[in-house]
The first five atom37 places (N, CA, C, CB, O) and aatype in JSON, in Angstrom:
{
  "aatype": [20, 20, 20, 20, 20, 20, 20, 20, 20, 20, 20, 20, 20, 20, 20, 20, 20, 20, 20, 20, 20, 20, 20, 20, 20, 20, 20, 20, 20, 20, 20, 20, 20, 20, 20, 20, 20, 20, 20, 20, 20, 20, 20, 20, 20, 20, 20, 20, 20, 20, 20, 20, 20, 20, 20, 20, 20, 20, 20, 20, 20, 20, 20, 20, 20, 20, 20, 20, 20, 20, 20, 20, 20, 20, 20, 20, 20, 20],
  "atom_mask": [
    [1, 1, 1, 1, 1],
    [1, 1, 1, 1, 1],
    [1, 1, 1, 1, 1],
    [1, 1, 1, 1, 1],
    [1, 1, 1, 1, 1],
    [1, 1, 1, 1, 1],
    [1, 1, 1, 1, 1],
    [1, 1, 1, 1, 1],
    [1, 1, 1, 1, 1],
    [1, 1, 1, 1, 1],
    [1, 1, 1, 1, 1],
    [1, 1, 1, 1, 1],
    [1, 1, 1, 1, 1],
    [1, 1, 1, 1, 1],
    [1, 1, 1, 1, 1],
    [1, 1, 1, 1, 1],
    [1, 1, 1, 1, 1],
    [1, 1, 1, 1, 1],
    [1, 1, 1, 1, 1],
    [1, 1, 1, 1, 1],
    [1, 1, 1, 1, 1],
    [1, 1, 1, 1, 1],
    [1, 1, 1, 1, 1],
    [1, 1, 1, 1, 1],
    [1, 1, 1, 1, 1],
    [1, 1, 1, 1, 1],
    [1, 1, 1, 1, 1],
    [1, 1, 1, 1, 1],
    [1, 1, 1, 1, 1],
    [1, 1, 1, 1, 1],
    [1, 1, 1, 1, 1],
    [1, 1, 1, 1, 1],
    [1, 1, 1, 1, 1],
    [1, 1, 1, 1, 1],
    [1, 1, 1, 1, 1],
    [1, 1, 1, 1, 1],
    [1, 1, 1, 1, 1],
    [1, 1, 1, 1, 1],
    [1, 1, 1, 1, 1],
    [1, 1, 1, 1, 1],
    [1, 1, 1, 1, 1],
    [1, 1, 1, 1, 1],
    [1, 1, 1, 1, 1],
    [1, 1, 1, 1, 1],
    [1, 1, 1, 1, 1],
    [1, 1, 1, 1, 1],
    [1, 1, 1, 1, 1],
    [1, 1, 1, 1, 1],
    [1, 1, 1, 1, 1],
    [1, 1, 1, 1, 1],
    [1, 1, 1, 1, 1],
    [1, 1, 1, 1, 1],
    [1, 1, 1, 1, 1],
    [1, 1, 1, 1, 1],
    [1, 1, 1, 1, 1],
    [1, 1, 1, 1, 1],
    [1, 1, 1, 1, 1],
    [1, 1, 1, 1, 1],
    [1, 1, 1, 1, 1],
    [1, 1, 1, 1, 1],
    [1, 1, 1, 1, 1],
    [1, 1, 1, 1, 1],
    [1, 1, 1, 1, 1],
    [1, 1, 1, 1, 1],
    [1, 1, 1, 1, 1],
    [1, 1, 1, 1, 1],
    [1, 1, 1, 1, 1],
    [1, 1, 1, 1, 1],
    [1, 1, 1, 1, 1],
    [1, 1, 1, 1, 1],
    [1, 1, 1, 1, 1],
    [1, 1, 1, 1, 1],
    [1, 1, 1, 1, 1],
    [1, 1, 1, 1, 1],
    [1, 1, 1, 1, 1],
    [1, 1, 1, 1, 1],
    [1, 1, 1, 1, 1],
    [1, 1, 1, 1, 1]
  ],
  "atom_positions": [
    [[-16.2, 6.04, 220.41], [-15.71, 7.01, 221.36], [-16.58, 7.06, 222.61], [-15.65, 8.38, 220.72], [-16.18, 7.51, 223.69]],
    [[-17.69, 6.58, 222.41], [-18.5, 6.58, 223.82], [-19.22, 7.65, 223.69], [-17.7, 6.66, 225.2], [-19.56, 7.98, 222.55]],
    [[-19.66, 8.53, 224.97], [-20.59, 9.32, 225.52], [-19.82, 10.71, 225.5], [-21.08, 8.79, 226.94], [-18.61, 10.48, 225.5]],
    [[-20.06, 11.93, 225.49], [-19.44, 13.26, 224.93], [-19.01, 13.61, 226.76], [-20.84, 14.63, 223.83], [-20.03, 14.24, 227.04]],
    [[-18.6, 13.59, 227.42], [-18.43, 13.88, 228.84], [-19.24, 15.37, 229.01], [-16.69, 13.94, 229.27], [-19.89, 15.46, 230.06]],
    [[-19.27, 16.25, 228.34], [-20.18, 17.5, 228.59], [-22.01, 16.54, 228.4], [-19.71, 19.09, 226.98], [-22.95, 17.25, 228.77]],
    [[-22.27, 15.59, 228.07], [-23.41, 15.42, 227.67], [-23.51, 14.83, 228.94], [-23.73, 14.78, 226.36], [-24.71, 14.65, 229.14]],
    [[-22.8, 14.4, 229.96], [-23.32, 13.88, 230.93], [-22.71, 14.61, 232.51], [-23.07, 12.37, 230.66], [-22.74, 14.22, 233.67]],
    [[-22.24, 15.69, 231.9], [-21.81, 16.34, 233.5], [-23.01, 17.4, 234.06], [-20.15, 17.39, 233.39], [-23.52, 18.43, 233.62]],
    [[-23.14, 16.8, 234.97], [-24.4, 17.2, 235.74], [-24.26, 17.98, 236.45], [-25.01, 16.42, 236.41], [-25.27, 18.65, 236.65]],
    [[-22.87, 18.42, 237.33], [-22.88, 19.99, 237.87], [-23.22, 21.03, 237.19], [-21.77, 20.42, 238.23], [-23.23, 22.11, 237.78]],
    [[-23.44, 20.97, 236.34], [-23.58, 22.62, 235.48], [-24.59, 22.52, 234.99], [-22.6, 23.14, 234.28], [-24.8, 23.37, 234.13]],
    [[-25.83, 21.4, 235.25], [-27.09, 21.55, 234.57], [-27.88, 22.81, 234.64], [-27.9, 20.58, 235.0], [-28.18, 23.46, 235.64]],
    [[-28.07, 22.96, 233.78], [-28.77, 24.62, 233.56], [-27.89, 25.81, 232.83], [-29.08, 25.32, 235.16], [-28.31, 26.87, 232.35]],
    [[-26.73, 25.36, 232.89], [-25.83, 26.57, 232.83], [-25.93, 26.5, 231.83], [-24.56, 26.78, 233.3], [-25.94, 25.46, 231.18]],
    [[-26.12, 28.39, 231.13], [-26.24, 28.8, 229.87], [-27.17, 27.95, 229.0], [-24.96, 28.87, 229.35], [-26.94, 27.51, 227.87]],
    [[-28.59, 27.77, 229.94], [-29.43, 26.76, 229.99], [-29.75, 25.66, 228.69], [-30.53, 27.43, 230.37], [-30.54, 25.55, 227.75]],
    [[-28.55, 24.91, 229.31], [-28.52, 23.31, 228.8], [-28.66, 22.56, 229.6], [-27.45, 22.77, 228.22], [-28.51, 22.86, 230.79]],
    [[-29.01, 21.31, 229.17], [-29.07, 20.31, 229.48], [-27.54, 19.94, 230.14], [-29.61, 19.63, 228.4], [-26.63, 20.55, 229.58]],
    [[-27.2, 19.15, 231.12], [-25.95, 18.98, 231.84], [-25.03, 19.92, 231.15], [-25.4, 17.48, 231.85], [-25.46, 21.04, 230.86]],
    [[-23.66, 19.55, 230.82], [-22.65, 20.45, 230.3], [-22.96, 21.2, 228.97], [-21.43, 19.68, 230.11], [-22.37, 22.21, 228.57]],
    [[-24.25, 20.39, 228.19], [-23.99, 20.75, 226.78], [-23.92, 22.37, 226.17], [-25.07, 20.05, 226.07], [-23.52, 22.86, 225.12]],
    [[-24.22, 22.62, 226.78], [-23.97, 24.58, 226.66], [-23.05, 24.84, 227.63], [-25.44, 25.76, 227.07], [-23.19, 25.77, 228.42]],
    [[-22.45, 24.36, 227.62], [-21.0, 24.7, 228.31], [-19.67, 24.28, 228.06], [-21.01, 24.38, 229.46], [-18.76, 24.87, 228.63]],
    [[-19.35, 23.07, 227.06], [-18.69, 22.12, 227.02], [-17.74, 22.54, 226.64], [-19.05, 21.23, 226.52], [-16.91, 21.67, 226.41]],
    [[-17.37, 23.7, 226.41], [-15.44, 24.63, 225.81], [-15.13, 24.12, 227.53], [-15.26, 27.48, 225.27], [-14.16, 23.38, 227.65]],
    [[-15.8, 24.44, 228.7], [-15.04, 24.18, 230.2], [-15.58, 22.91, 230.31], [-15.41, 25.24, 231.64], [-16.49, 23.06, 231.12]],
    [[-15.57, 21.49, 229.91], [-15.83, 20.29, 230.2], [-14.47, 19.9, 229.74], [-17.11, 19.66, 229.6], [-14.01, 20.37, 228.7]],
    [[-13.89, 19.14, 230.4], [-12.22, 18.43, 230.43], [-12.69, 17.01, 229.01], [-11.62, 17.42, 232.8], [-13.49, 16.1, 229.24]],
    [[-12.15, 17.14, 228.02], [-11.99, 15.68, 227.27], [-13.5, 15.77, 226.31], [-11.95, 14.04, 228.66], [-14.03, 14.72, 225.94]],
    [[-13.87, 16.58, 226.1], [-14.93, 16.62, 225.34], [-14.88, 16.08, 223.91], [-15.29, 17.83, 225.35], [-13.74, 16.16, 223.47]],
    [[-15.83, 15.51, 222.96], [-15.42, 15.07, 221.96], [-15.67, 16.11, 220.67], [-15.99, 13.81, 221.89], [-16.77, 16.66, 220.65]],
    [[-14.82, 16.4, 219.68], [-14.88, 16.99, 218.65], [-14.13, 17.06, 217.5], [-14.96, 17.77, 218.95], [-12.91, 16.87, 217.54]],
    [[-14.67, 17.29, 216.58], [-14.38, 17.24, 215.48], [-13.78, 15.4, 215.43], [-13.38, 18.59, 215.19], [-12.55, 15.41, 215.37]],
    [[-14.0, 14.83, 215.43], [-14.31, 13.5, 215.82], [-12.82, 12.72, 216.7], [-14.78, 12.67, 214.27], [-12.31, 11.67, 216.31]],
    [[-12.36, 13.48, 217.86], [-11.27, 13.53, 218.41], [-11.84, 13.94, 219.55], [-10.23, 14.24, 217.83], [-12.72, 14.81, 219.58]],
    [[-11.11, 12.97, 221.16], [-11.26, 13.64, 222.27], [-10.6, 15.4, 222.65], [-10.71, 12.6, 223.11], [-9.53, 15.61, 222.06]],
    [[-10.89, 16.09, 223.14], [-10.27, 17.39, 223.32], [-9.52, 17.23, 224.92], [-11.56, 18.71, 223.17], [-9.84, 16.59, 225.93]],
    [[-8.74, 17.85, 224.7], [-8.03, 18.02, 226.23], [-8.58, 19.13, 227.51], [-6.47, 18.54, 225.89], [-9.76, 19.31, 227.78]],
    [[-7.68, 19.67, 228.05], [-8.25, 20.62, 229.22], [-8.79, 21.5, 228.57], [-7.34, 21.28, 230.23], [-8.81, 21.4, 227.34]],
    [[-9.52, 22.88, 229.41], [-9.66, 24.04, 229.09], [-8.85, 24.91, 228.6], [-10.02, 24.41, 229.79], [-8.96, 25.73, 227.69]],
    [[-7.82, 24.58, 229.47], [-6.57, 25.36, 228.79], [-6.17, 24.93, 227.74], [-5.43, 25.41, 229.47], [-5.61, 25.88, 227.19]],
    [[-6.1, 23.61, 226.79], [-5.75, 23.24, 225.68], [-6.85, 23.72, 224.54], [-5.51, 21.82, 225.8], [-6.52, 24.07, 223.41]],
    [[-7.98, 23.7, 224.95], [-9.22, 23.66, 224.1], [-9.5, 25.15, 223.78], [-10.52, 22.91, 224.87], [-9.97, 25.55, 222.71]],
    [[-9.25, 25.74, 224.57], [-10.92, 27.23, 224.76], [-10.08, 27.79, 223.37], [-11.05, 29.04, 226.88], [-10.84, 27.7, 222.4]],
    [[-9.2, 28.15, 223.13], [-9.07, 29.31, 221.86], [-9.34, 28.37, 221.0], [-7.57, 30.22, 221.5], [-9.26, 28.93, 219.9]],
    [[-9.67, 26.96, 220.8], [-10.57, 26.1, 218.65], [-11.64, 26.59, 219.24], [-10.81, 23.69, 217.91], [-12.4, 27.25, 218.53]],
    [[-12.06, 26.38, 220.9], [-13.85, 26.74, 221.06], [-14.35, 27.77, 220.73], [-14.44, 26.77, 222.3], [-15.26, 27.76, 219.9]],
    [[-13.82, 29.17, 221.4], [-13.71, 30.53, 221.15], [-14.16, 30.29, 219.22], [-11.83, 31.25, 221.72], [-15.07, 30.86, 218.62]],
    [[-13.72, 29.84, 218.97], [-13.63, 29.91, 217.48], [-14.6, 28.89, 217.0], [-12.15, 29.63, 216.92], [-14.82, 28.97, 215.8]],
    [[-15.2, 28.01, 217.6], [-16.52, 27.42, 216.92], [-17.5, 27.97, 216.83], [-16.99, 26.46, 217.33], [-17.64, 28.89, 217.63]],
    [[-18.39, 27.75, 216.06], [-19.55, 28.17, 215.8], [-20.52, 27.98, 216.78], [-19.89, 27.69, 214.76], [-21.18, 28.94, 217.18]],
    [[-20.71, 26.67, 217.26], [-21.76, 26.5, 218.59], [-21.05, 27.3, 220.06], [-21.96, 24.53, 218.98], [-21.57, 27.46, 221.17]],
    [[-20.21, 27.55, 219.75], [-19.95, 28.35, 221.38], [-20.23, 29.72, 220.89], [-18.12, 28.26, 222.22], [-20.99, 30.35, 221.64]],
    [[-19.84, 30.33, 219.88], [-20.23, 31.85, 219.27], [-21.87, 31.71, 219.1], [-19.37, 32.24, 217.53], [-22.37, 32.83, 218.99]],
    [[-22.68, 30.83, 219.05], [-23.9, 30.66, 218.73], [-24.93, 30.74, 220.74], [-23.85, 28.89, 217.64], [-25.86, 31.5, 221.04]],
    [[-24.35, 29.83, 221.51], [-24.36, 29.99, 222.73], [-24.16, 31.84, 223.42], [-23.22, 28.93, 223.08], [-24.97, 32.58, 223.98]],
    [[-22.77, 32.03, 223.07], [-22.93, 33.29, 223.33], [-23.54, 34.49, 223.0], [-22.26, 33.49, 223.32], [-23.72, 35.38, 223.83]],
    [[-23.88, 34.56, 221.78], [-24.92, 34.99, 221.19], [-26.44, 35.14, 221.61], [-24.85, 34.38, 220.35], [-27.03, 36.21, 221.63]],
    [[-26.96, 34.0, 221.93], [-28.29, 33.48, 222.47], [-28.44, 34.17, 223.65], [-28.4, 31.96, 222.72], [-29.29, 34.94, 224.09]],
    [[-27.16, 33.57, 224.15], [-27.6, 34.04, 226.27], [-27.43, 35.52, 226.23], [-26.09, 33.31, 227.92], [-28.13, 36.19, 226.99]],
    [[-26.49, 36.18, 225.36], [-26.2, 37.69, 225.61], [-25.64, 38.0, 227.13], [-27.63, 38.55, 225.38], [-24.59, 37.6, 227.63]],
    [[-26.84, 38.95, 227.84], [-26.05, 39.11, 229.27], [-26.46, 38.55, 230.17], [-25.92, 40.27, 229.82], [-26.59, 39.12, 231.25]],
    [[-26.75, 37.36, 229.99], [-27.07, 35.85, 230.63], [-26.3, 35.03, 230.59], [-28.01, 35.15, 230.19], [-26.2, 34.06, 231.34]],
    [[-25.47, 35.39, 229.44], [-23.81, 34.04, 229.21], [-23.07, 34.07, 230.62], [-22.17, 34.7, 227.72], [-22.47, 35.02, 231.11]],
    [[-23.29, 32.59, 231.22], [-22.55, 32.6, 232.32], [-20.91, 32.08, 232.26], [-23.34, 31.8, 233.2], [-20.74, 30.91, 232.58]],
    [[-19.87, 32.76, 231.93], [-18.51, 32.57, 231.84], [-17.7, 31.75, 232.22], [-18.09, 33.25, 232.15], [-17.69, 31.51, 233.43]],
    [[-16.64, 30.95, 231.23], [-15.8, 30.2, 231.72], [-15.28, 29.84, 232.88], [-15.2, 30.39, 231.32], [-15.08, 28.64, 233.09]],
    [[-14.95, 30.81, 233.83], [-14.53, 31.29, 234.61], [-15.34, 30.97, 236.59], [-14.56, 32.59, 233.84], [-14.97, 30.8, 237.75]],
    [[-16.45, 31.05, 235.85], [-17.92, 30.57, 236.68], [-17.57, 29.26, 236.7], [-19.57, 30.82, 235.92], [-16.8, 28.6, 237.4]],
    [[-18.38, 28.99, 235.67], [-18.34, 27.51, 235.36], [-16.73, 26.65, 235.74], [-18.71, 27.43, 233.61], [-16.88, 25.93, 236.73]],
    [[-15.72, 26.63, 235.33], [-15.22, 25.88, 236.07], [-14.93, 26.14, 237.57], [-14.33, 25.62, 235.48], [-14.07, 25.43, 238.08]],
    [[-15.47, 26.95, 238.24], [-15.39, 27.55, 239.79], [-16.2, 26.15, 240.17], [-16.29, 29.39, 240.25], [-15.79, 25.3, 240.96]],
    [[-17.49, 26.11, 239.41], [-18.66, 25.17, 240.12], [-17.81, 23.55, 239.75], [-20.66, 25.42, 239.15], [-18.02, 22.65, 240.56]],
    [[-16.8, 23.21, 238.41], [-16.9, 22.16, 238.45], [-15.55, 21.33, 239.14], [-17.28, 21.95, 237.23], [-15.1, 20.19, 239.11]],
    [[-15.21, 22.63, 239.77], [-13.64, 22.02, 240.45], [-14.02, 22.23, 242.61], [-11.69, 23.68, 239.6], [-13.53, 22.05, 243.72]],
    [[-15.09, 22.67, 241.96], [-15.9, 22.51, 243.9], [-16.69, 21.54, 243.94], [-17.04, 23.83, 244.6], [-16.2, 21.06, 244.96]],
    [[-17.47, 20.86, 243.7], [-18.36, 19.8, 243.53], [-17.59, 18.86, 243.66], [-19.11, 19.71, 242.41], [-18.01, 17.7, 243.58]]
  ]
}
């Protein structure tokens, strides 16, 4: 399958402080999971919503979690 596309998108480095997308990757387009590419945001976010590493992310950052909503603002301007 190659390279996870959140593991190498570099606009959002820092966000919800990861490394490029990887703490962000429910808003990374084509991400890989559950050993299958994923589609848009709009196809993806309610299995993400429901994984464990994005409930684990949100958790961590608390009122530091910087929102979907953010995040793809920065990755559809860049």
């Amino acid at each position: 399958m190659g390279v996870c596309p959140a593991a190498v998108e570099t606009r959002i480095n820092g966000t919800n402080h990861g490394i490029n997308g990887g703490r962000s990757c429910w808003a990374v387009t084509g991400t890989f999971c559950g050993g299958s590419v994923q589609g848009t945001f709009a196809q993806k976010i309610f299995n993400c919503m429901d994984c464990d590493f994005y409930k684990s992310v949100v958790s961590e950052e608390a009122g530091a979690f910087v929102p979907s909503k953010t995040i793809i603002t920065v990755l559809r301007s860049v």
